[in-house]
BAGUKOL-669086 format. One record per atom (N, C-alpha, C, O): x, y, z; residue in one letter. Coordinates in steps of 0.2 Angstrom, whole numbers, padded with zeros to 4 digits, always signed. Example, Ala and Ser with C-alpha at 12.3 -4.5 7.8 and 13.67 -1.06 7.14 Angstrom:
<atoms>
+0066-0028+0039a;+0062-0022+0039a;+0066-0016+0039a;+0071-0017+0042a;+0064-0011+0035s;+0068-0005+0036s;+0064+0000+0039s;+0067+0006+0040s;
</atoms>
This chain:
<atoms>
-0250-0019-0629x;-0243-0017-0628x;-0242-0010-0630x;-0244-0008-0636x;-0240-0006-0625x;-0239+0002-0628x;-0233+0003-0630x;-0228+0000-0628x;-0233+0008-0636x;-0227+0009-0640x;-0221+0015-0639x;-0216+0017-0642x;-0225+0016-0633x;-0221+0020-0629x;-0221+0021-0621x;-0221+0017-0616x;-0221+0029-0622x;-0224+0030-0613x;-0222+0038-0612x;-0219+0041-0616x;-0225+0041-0608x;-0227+0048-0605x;-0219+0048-0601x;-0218+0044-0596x;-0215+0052-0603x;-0208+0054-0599x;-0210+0061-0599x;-0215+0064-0601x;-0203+0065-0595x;-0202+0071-0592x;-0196+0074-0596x;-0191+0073-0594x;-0198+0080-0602x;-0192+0081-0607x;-0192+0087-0603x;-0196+0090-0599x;-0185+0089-0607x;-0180+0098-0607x;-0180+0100-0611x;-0176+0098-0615x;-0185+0106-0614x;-0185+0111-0621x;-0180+0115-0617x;-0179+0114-0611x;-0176+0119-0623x;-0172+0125-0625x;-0176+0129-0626x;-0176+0127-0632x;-0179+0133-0625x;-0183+0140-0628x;-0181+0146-0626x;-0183+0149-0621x;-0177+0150-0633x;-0176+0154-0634x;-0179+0162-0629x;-0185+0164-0630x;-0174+0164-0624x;-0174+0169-0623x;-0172+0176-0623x;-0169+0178-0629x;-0173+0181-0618x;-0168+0187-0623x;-0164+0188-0616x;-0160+0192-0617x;-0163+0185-0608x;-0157+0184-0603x;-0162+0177-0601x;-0167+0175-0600x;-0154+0174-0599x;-0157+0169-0594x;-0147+0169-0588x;-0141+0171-0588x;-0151+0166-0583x;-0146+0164-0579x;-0139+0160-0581x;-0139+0158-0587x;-0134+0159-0576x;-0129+0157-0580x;-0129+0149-0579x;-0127+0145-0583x;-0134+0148-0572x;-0134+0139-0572x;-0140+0139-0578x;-0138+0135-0582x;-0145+0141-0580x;-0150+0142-0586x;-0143+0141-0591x;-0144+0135-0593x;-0138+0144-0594x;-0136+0144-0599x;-0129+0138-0599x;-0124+0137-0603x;-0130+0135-0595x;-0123+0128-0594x;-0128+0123-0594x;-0125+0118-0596x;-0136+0123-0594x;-0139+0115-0596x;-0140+0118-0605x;-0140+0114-0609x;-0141+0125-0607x;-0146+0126-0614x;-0138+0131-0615x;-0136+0133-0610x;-0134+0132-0619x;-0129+0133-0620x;-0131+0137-0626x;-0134+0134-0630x;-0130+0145-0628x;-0133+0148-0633x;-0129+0147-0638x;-0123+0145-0638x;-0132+0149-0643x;-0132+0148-0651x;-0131+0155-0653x;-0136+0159-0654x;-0122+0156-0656x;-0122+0166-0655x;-0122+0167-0652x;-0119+0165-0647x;-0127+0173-0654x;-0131+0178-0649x;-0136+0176-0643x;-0137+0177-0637x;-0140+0171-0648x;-0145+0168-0646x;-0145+0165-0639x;-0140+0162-0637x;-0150+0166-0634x;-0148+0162-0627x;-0155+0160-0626x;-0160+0163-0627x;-0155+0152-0623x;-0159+0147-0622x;-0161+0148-0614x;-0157+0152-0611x;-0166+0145-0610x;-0167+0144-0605x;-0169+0137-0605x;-0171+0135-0611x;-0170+0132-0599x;-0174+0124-0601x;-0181+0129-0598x;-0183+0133-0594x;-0184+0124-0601x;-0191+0122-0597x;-0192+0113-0596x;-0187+0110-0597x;-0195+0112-0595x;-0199+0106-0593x;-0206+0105-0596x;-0210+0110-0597x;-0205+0098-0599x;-0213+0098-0602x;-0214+0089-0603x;-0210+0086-0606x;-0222+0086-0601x;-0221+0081-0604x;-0221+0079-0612x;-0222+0084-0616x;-0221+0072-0613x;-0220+0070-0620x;-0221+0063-0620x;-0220+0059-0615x;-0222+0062-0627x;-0224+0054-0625x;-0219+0053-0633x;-0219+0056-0638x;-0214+0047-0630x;-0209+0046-0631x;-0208+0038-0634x;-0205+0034-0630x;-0209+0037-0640x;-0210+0031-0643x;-0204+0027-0642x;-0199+0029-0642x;-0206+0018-0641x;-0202+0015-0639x;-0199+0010-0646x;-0202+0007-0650x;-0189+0010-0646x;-0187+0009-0652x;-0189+0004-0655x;-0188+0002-0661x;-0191+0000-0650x;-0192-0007-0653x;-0197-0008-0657x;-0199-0013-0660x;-0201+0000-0655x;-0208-0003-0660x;-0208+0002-0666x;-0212+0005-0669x;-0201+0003-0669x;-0202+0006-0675x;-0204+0003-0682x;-0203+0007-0686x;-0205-0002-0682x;-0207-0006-0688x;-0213-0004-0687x;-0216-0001-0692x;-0217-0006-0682x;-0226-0006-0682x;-0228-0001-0685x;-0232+0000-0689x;-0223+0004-0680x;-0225+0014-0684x;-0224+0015-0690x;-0228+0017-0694x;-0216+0013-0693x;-0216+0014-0700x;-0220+0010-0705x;-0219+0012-0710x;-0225+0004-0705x;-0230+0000-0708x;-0235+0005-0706x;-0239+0007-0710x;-0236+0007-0700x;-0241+0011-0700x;-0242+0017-0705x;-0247+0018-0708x;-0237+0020-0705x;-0236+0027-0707x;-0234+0026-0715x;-0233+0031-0718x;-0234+0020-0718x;-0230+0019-0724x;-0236+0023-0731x;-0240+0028-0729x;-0237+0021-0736x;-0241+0022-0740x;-0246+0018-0742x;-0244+0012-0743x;-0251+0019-0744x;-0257+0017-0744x;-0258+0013-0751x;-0257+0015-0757x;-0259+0005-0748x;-0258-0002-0755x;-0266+0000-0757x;-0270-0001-0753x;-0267+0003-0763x;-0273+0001-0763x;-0276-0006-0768x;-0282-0008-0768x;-0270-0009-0770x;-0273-0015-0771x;-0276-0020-0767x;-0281-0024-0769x;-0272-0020-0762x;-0273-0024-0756x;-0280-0021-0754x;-0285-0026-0753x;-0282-0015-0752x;-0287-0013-0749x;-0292-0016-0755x;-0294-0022-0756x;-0292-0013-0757x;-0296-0015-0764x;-0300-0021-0764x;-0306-0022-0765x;-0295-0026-0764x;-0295-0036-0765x;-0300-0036-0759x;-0305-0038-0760x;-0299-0035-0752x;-0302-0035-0747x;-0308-0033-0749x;-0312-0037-0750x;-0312-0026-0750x;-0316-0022-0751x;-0321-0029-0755x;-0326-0032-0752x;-0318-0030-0762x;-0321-0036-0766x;-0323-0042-0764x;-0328-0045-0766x;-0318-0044-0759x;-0320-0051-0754x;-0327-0049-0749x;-0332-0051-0750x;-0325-0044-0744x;-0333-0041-0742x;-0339-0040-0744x;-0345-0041-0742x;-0336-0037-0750x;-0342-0037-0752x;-0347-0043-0758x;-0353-0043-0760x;-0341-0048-0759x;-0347-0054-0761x;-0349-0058-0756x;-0355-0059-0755x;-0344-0060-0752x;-0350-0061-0744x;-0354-0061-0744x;-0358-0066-0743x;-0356-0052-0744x;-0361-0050-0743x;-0366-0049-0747x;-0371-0045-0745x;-0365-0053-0754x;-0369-0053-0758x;-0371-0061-0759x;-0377-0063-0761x;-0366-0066-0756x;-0368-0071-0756x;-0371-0075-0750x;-0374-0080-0750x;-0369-0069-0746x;-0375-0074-0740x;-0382-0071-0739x;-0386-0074-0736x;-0385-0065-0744x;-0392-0062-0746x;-0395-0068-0752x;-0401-0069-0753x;-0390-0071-0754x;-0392-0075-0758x;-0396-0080-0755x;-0402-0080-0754x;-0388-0084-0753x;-0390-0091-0746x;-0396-0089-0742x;-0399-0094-0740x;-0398-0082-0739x;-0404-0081-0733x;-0410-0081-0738x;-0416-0082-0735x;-0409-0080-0745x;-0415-0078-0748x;-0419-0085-0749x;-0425-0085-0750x;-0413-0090-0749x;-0412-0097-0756x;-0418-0099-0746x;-0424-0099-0746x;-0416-0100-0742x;-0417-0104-0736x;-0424-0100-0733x;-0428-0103-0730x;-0425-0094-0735x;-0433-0091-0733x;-0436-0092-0738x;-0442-0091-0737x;-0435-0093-0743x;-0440-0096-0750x;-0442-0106-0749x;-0447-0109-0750x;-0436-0108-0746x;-0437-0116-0742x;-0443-0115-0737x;-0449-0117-0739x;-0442-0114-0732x;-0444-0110-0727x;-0450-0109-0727x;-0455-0112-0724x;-0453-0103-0733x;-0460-0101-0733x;-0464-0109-0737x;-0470-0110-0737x;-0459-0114-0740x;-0462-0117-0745x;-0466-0125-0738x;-0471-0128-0737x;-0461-0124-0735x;-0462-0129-0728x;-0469-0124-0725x;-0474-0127-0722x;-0469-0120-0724x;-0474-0117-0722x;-0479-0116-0725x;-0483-0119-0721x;-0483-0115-0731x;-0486-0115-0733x;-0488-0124-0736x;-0493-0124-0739x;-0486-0129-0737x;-0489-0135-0736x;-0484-0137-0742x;-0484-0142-0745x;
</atoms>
């Protein structure tokens, strides 16, 4: 599911003249006068603002941690169990 999508946005970027239909879409600020341009942009969709702010939130490290601990006895109990079964194994092979 994508959480957005590629649309077709309108910057205001500051110029030093622009046209008068230029200045009725970009409306200056002061002195200041805008011209639009065009440009893509990838434009995130509101519905997925939970996922992004869970994404973007701060980092549990207790949670990572607990995981980290869980993988890694795994992986220290299944060298056990392969060792416990090749020590079987050679005992069957050898008579």
């Amino acid at each position: 599911m994508a959480s957005g999508s590629v649309q077709l946005i309108v910057i205001c970027r500051p110029v030093a003249s622009a046209s008068a239909m230029q200045q009725a879409v970009c409306p200056k600020d002061g002195q200041q006068i805008y011209e639009p341009i065009a440009a893509q942009a990838y434009l995130l969709d509101p519905a997925q603002q939970n996922n992004i702010d869970a994404a973007l939130g701060p980092f549990d490290y207790a949670y990572a941690s607990s995981l980290w601990a869980m993988a890694f006895s795994m992986v220290v109990g299944l060298y056990f169990v392969s060792q416990g079964i090749g020590q079987v194994l050679g005992l069957i092979r050898r008579g």
